[in-house]
N, C-alpha and C positions, 0 to 999 in steps of 0.2 A: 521530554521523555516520549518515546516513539511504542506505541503499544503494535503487539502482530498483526490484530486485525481492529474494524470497531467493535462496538458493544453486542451488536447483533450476532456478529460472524464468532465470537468469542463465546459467545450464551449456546452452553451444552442443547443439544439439539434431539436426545433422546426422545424416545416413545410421541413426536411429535404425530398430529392425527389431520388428517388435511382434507375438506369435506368435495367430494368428488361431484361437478356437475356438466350435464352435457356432454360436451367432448374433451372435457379437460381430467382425463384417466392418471391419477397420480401413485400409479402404482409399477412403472415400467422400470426397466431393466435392460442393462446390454445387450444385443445381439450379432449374432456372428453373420462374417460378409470376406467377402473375397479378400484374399490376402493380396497386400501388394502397397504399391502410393496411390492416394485418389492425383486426381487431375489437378496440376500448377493450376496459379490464379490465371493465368496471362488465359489458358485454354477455358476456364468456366466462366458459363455464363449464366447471370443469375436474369430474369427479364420480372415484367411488373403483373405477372398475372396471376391470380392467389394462390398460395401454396396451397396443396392437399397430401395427403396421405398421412403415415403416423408418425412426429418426430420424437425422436428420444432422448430427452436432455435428462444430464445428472449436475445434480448442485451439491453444493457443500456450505456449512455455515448456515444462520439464521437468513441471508439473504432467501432461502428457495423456498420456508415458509409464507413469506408473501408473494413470490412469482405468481402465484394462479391469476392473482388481479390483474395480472397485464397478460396472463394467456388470454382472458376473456375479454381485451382491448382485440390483440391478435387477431382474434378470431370472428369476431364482428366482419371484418374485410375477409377472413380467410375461411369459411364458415367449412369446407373440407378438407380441413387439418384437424390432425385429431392427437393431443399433447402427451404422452406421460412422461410423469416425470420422476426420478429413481434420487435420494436424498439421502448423500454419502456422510460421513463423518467425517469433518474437517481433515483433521489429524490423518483419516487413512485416505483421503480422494489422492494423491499423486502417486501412493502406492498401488491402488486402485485401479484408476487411471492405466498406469505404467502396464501393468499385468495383461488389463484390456484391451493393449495395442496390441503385444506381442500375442498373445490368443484371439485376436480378431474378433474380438466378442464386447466393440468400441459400440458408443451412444453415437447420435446423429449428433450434437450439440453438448458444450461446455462451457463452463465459464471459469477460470483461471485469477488469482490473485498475485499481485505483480509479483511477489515472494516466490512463486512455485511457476512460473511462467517460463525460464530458464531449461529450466530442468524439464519440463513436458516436453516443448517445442525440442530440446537437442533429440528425442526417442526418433524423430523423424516420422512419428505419427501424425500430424496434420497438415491438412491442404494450407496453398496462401488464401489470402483473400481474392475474392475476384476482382479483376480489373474492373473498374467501373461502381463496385458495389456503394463505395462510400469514399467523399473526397476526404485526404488525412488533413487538409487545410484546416477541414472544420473541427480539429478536435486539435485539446492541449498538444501542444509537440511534445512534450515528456513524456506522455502516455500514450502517444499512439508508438513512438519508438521504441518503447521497453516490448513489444512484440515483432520487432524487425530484426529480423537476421539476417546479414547476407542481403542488404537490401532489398529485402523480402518481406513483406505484412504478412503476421500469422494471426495475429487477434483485431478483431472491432471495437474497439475500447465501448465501456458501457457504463464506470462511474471513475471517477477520481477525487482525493482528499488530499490535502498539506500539511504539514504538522506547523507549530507557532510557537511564540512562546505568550504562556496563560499566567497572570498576578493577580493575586489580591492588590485590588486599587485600593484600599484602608492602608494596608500595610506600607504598602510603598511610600503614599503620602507622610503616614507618621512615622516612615523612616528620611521625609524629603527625598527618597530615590526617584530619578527619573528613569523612563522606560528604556528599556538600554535597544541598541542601534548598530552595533560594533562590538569586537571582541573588549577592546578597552573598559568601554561604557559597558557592557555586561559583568564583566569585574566590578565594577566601582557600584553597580546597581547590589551586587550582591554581599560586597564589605560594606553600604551602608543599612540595609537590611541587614546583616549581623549584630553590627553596632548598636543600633535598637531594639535587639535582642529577641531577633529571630532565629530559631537554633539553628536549621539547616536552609539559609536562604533559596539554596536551587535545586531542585530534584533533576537529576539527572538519569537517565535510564543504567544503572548501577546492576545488571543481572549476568554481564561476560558473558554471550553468547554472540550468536549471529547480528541477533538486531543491537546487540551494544557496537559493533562491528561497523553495523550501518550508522550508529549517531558519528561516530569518530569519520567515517565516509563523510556526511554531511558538512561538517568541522575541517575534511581536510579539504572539499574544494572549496571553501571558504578562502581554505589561505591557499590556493591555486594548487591543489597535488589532488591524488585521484590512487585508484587502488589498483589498476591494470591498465596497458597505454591502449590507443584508441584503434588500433587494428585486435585485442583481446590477446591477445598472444603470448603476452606478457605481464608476469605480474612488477606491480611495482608499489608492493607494498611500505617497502623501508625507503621512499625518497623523501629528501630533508623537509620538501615540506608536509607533509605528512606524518611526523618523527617532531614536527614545531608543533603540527595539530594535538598529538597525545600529549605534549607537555602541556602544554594549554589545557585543555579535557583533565590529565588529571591534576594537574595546578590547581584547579577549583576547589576538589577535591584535600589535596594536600593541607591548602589551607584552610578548612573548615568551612567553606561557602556549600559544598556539595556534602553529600554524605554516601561515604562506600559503601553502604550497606542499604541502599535503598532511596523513596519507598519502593517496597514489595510493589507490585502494580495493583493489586487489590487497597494497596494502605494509600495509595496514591491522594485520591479525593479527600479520606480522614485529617492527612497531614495537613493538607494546605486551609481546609477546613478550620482545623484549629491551632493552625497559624504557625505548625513544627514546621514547614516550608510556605515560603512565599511565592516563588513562579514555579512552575514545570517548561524544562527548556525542551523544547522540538517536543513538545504534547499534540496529540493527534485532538481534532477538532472537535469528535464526540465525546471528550472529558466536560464539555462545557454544558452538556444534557443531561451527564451523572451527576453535579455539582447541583439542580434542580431535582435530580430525582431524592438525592440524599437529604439537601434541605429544605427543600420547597420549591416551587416554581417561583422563579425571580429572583432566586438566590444568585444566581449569574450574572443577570444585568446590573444588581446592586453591589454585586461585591469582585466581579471578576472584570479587569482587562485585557486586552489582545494585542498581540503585536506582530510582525511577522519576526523571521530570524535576523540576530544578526548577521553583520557582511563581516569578510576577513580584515584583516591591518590593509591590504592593498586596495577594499569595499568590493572583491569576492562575494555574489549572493547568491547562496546554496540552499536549500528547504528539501528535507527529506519530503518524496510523496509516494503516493501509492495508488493503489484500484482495482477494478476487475476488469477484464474482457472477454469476450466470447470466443470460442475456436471452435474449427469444424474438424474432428477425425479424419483422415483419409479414408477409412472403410466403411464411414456413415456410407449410410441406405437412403437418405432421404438429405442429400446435399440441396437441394433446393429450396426445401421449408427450411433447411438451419441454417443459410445466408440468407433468409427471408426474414426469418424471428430477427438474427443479430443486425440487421438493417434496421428493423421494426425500431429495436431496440435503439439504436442510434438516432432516432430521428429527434429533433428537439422536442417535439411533446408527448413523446415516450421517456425522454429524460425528465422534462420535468413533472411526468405523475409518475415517474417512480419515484424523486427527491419528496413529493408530496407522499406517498408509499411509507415510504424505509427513511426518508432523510440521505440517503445516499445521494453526492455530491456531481454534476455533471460532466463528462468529459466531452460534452460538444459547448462550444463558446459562446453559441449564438444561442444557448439554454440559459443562460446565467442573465439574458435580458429579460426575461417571463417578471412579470408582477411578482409571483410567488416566491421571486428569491431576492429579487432586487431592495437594496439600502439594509440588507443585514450585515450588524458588522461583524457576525462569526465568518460568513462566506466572501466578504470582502476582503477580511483576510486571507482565505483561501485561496479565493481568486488567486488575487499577489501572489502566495504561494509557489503555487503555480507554475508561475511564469519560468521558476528562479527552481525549479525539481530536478533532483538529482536522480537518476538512474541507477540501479544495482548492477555491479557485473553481470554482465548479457551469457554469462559460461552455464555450464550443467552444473561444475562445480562449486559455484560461490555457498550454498548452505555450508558444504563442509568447509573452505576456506576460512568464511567470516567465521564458522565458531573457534579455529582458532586463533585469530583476529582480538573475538571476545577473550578467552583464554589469557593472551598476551597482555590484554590491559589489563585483567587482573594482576597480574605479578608486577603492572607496575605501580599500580595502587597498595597494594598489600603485602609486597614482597621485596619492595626497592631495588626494582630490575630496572633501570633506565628506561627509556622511551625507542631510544636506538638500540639499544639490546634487543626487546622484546620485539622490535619491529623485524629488526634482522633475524627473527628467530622463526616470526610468523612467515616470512620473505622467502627463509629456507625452505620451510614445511608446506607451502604453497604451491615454491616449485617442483615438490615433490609428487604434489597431486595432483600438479598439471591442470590444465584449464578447461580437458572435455570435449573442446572443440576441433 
């Protein structure tokens, strides 16, 4: 089950109160600046000498209540920068956002989540990266490409996560299930967890929406198909393999191993807890800290195992991932502190005290050697993960796409509309919407 964000970014964010010191002013706001594109990456040049003036970042999500702790890392070396910072609500930052470009009334700095990253970057609102600022060697290749367009870096990748799949190790033992590996073995793990009379052996992300859209993404390059060809141009939603992926996805379903109706993602933790589901397939990594908060700490280690995804019939390995990254506006005021910050950001031990911070996972590789993370098998998995991430359509369009994507697999769970029907249906309507670009 693939949740939108983690636990953090998800946690309602109201009347949150943030205690101001020094130069770290967290009460800023957009401001207006020359219309127009700021300067390509190839022409900026970011150099090593400490940023000063005022920059103005807007966050979104619980992630920006802990940022002040790494302003004051910042600013140790940058002692005349002077921070505020402006704390959107999730839900409305892209709209936001959006508004702010075309009224020229943009922040110096952002940070973006791979989901709404598409859609910022098509406005033509922000610079690239500078040449030089940061090698992309050093970070997952999944996630520094979900901000490339046109062969073009627009974001500095700043955290990255994998989704897995999460079992009660009790259960599976007293079902003699082994941990499944393949589309096969993942059947056969979940009709023998049945059989020992687990109700819903596999939680699947059952809500028809966008991110249902994505797990069936994940499932189809598994079995080698994809949701648009590699130039974006074209959708190709309804190819055969991709139309095997949905029969598979709701096959599970069909036959009672999955359950159409859930869980809710709040009932999520409850179910498996007591034992109405046994794994959560393509579960985002922070379920394994709600599973301690709900029963205890340790509750995880003694009763939960991990796996990564499995591969297709062909051994196709696919891992829905995700993150955030930094961008800079074109009509920022202060493009120098905010390739300065999002460098800052990217360095390994900036990665690793924010993962010490927030928990939030690193997107530079040479982060994942630190003491601090090394031989945990939640991030081990991740790691792997990783390696094997799939990407969302790179268009403006894919929100509205995928939700009717999700749409479609509902009717064919619940409506006995074929797989190829509904694919051909989404396939149509897709090309209707065209791709943005």
């Amino acid at each position: 089950m693939h949740f939108h964000t983690t636990s953090r970014r998800r946690a309602t964010m109201l009347g949150i109160a943030l205690v101001t010191s020094g130069a770290l002013l967290l009460t800023g706001c957009g401001r207006g600046g020359d219309s127009g594109g700021g300067d390509a990456g190839a022409s900026t040049k970011v150099d090593d000498e400490p940023a000063t003036g005022t920059l103005e970042i807007w966050t979104q999500g619980a992630d920006g209540a802990e940022l002040p702790q790494m302003f004051e890392e910042f600013t140790k070396d940058n002692p005349d920068v002077e921070i505020n910072m402006t704390q959107i609500p999730e839900a409305e930052f892209a709209s936001k956002m959006t508004a702010a470009i075309t009224a020229g009334t943009v922040p110096d700095l952002i940070y973006a989540f791979t989901e709404t990253q598409s859609s910022l970057i098509s406005t033509g609102g922000f610079d690239a990266v500078p040449d030089g600022l940061v090698d992309p060697d050093d970070f997952f290749e999944v996630i520094w490409d979900n901000s490339v367009y046109d062969d073009v870096a627009y974001g500095v990748p700043w955290y990255a996560y994998a989704d897995m799949v999460i079992y009660r190790t009790d259960l599976a033992e007293a079902a003699g299930a082994e941990a499944p590996t393949d589309w096969d073995s993942l059947r056969t793990f979940g009709e023998d967890l049945k059989a020992s009379g687990v109700e819903w052996p596999l939680a699947l992300y059952a809500a028809y929406d966008s991110y249902t859209a994505r797990q069936l993404l994940t499932f189809a390059k598994q079995n080698g198909g994809g949701f648009i060809s590699d130039d974006l141009s074209t959708w190709t939603i309804n190819s055969p393999e991709n139309v095997e992926a949905l029969e598979y996805w709701a096959g599970l379903m069909a036959d009672g191993l999955a359950s159409p109706d859930g869980p809710a993602f709040l009932d999520t933790v409850s179910w498996s807890t007591t034992g109405k589901n046994a794994a959560i397939i393509d579960g985002g990594p922070w379920f394994v800290g709600w599973f301690d908060d709900a029963n205890g700490e340790g509750w995880a280690d003694e009763h939960l195992s991990l796996a990564t995804m499995p591969v297709g019939p062909d051994g196709d390995a696919a891992t829905t991932v995700g993150g955030g990254s930094w961008f800079v506006p074109s009509d920022s005021e202060n493009k120098d502190a905010a390739w300065k910050f999002a460098r800052f950001m990217s360095e390994p031990e900036s990665q690793v005290k924010w993962f010490e911070i927030f928990k939030n996972m690193p997107a530079v590789k040479s982060a994942w050697e630190d003491p601090a993370l090394a031989g945990d098998r939640l991030l081990q998995t991740v790691e792997a993960g990783l390696e094997t991430g799939v990407t969302l359509p790179k268009v403006s369009t894919w929100s509205q796409v995928g939700t009717v994507i999700g749409e479609q697999m509902e009717k064919v769970v619940r409506g006995g509309v074929s797989a190829q029907d509904a694919l051909d249906e989404a396939q149509a309507q897709a090309e209707s919407i065209g791709t943005g670009n």
